[in-house]
KESEPA-361333 format. One line per field, with one value per residue (C-alpha): residue number from 0; x, y, z. Coordinates in pm, whole numbers, plus 32768, in hexadecimal, padded with zeros to 4 digits. Example, Ala and Ser with C-alpha at 12.3 -4.5 7.8 and 13.67 -1.06 7.14 Angstrom:
2
nr: c(0/1)
u: c(84CE/8557)
v: c(7E3E/7F96)
w: c(830C/82CA)
//
This chain:
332
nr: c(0/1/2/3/4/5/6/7/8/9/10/11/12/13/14/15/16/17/18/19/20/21/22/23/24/25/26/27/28/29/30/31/32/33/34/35/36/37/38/39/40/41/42/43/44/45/46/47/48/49/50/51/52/53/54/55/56/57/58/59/60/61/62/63/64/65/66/67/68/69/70/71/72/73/74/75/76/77/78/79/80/81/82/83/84/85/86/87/88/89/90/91/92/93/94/95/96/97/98/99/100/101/102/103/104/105/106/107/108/109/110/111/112/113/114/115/116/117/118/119/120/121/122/123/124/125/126/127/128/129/130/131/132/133/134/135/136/137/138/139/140/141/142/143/144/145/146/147/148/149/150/151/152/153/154/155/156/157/158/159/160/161/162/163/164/165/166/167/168/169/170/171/172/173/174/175/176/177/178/179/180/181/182/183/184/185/186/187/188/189/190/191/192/193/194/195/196/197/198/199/200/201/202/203/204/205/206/207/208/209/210/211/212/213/214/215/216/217/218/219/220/221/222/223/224/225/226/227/228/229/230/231/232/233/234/235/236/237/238/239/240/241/242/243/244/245/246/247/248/249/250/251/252/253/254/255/256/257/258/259/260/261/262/263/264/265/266/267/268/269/270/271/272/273/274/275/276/277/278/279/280/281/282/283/284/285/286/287/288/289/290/291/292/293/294/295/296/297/298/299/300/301/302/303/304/305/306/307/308/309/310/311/312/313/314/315/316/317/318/319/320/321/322/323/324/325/326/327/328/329/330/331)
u: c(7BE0/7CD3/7DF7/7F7A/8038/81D1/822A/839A/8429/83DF/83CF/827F/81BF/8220/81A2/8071/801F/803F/7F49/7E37/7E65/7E4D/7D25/7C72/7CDA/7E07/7F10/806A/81F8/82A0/83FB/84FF/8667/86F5/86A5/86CC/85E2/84CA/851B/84C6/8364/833D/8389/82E2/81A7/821C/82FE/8397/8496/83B1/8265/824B/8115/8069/8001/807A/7F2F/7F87/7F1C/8091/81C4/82FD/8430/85AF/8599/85E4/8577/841D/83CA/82D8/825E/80D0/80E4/7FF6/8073/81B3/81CA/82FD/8338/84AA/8527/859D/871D/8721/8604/86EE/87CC/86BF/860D/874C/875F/85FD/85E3/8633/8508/8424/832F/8325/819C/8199/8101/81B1/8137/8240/81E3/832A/833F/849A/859F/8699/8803/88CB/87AF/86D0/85A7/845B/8430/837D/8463/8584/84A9/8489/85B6/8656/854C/84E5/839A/8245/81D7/80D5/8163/80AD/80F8/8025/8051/7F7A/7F93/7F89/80A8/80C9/8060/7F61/7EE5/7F16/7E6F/7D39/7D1A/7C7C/7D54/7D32/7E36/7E74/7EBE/7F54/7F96/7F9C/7EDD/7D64/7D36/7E78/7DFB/7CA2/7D0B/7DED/7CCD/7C12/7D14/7D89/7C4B/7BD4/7AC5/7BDF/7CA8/7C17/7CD4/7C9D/7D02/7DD8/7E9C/7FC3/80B2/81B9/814B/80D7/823F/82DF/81E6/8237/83A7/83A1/82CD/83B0/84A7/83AE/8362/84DE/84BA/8366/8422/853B/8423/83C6/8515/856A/83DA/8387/8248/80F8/80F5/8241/81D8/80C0/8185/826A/8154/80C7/8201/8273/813D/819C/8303/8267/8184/828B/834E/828E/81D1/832F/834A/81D2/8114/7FB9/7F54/7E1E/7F0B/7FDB/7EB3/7DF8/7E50/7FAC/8012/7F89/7EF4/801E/80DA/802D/801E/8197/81D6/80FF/8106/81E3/8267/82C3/841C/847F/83A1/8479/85E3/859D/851F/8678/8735/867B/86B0/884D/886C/8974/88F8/89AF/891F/87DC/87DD/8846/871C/864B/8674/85BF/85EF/85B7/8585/859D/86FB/8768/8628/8678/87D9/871D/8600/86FB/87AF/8679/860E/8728/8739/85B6/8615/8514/8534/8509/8585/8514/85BC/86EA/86FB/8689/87F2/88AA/8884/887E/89C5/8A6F/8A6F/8975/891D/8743/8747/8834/873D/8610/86A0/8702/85C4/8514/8612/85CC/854E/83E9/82F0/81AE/8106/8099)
v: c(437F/4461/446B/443D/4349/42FB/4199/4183/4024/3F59/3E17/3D11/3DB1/3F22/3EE1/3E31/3F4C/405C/3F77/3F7C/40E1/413C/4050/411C/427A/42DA/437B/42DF/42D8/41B7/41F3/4105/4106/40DE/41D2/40B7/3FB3/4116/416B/3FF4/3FFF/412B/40AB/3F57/3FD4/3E8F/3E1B/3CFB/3CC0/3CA0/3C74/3C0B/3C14/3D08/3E52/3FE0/40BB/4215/4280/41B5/427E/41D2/42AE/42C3/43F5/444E/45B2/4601/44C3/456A/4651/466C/4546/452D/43A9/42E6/415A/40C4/3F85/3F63/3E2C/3E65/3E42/3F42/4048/4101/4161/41DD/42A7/4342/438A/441B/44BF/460C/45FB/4572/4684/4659/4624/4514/43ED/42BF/414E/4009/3EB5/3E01/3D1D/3CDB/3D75/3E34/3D8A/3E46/3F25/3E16/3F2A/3EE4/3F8F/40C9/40CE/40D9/41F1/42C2/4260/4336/4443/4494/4473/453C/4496/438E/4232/40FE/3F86/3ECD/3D4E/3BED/3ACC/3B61/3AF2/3BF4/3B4F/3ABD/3BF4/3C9A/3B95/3C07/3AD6/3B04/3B84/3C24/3CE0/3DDF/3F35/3F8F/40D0/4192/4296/4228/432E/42B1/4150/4196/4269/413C/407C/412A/4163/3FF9/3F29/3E8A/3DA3/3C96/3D4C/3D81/3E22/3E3B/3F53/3ED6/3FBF/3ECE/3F50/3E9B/3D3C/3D69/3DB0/3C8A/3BCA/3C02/3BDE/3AA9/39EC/3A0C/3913/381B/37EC/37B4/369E/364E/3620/3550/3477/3489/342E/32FB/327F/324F/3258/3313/3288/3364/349B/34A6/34A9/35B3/36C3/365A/369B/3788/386F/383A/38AA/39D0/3A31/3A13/3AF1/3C02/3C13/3C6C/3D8B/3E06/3D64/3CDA/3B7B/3B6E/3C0B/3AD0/39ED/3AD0/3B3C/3BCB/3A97/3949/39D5/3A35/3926/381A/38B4/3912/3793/36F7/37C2/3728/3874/390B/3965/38F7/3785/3754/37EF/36E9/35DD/35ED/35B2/34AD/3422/3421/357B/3648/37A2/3857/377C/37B8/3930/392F/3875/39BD/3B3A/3B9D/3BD6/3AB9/3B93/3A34/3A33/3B92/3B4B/3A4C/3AC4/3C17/3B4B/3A56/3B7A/3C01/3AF5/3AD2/3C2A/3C03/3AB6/3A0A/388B/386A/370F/3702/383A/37C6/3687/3769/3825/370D/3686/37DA/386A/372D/363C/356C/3424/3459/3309/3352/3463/33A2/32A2/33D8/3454/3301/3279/33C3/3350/330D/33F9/3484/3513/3673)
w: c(3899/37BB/38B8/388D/3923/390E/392E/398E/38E9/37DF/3856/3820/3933/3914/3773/3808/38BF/37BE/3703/37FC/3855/36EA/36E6/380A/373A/37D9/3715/3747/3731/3742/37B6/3721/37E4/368D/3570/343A/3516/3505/33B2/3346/33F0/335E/3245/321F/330F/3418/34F4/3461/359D/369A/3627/34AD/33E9/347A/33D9/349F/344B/33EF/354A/35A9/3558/3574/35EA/3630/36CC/3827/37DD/380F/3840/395A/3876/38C2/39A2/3AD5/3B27/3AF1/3B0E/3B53/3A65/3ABC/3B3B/3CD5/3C93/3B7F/3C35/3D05/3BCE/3AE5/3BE8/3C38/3ACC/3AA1/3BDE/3B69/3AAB/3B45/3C21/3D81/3D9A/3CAC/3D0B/3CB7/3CA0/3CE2/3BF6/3C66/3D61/3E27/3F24/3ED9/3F44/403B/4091/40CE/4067/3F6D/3E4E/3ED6/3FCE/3EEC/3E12/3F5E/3FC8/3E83/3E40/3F8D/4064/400C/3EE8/3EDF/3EA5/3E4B/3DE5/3CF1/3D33/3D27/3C42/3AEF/39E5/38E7/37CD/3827/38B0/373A/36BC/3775/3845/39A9/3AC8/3C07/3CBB/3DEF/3DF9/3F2F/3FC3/410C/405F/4038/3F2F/3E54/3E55/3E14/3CF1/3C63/3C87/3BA1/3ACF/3A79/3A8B/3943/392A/390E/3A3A/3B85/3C88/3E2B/3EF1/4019/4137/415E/4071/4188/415C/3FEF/3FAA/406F/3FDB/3EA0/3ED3/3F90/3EB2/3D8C/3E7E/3EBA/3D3B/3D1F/3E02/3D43/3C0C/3C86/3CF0/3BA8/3B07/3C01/3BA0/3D57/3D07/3D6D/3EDE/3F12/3E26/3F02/4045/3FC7/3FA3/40CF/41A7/40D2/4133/4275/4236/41A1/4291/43B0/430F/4284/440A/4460/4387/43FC/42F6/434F/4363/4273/415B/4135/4113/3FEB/3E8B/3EC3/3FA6/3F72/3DF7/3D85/3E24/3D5F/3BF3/3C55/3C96/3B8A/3A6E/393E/38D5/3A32/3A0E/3B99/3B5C/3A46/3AAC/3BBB/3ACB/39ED/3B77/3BAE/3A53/3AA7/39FE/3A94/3B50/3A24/391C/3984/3995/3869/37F2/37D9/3779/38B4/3A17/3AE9/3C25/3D20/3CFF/3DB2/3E72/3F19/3F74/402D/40A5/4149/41ED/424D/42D9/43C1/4404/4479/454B/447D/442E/4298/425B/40CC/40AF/413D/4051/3F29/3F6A/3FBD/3E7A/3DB2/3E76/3F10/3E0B/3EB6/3E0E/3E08/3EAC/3FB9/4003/3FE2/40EE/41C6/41CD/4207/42FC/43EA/454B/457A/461A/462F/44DB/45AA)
//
């Protein structure tokens, strides 16, 4: 499979992808926002920021260079956080060819817009290119460690997802076509606010009972809301829903688990952020998602606590109490 591929960002995922892509025989640039961060992978033949101790192939070239970073390309992912996608695509647009087909790994909503990642990407470059997300329960390093995962790519375009199919399975990586590139994006975005809540859980020590409870109901919250937006039903109950829901939740290293974990610790929002170089994607998330959610007329009561105690200085108890004091009713 000798093709080439541009990875825009540099992040844990967008390096775990160049390394299965390379794996599979794929040529490909890995675009770096900033030139010194490429030049040191060059360099050293890793990525030490994001994902440490683990080898580029030659197959992965590192760049700085907004300038042909198309060059030969017949697909682009896009490995850039949601907050920061709008301003490098507006930056690479110029270069980028209008048939190129372009494939989303981030997960959130953009604030003010209140649009998903290949929304914001069409948004800025215009429609008649094939878009695509790539989404499920699969934590970057774990996934470069060649440890089993299973993931969606979803796409209005049967042929584009098919392709990506092919293109990214591994015998440690499976990946499922699925036509709901909708709720595979809400999904995605809204789960990153229930592992928030999941790690503040975590921090306070309430125990499995109400861990359990929270991605139970916070499926639910989920679902409701990614229905509204024309997302189907069975979507929020497979890989890119519940799946990605509980590895989001559970797994020690997720960066919205644990941003949550330090809050419900007695760490300060600001104080926890700054507990990590990377971009914990709950936060603006769950600012849009709220808005969205209003916007939609959709009740998201986890949500709502979530940014109560991210944005209004909530005490995580107060919330919990909130959220358990609510006035009884039927389950369904």
């Amino acid at each position: 499979m000798s093709r080439q591929i541009t990875i825009i960002g540099d992040g844990a995922m967008g390096t775990t992808c160049a390394l299965m892509l390379a794996e599979n025989g794929c040529r490909v640039r890995l675009w770096s926002a900033f030139p010194a961060a490429a030049d040191e992978m060059r360099r050293l033949r890793e990525n030490r920021r994001f994902l440490p101790g683990f080898e580029l192939p030659d197959a992965v070239e590192p760049t700085g260079e907004d300038r042909g970073v198309f060059d030969g390309a017949d697909l682009a992912v896009s490995a850039v956080p949601t907050q920061f996608m709008r301003g490098v695509w507006q930056r690479l647009g110029e270069h980028c060819p209008a048939s190129l087909g372009i494939c989303s790994v981030a997960k959130g909503i953009e604030n003010r817009t209140l649009l998903s990642p290949t929304g914001i990407i069409t948004d800025v470059l215009g429609d008649g290119r094939s878009v695509a997300a790539l989404s499920g329960p699969c934590i970057a390093p774990e996934v470069a460690r060649r440890l089993p995962a299973t993931v969606v790519a979803a796409s209005a375009d049967e042929h584009f997802a098919e392709d990506l199919q092919v293109l990214f399975t591994r015998p440690y990586f499976r990946v499922y076509t699925n036509p709901d590139l909708v709720g595979v994006e809400a999904a995605g975005a809204s789960k990153n606010v229930i592992a928030i809540a999941a790690g503040i859980l975590d921090g306070m020590e309430a125990g499995c009972n109400a861990k359990a409870a929270l991605l139970t109901r916070g499926v639910v919250e989920i679902t409701r809301l990614g229905a509204e937006l024309g997302g189907r039903a069975e979507t929020f109950a497979g890989l890119a829903g519940m799946g990605d829901l509980v590895t989001t939740c559970f797994s020690p290293i997720g960066r919205n688990r644990s941003f949550g974990e330090a809050i419900g610790r007695g760490r300060s929002v600001d104080e926890a952020l700054s507990a990590t170089e990377s971009v914990v994607e709950g936060v603006a998330t769950t600012a849009s998602v709220v808005e969205l959610a209003r916007k939609c007329r959709v009740e998201m009561p986890i949500t709502e606590a979530v940014h109560a105690v991210i944005f209004d200085s909530r005490a995580p108890s107060e919330a919990i109490e909130d959220l358990m004091s609510r006035p009884l009713k039927s389950e369904n």
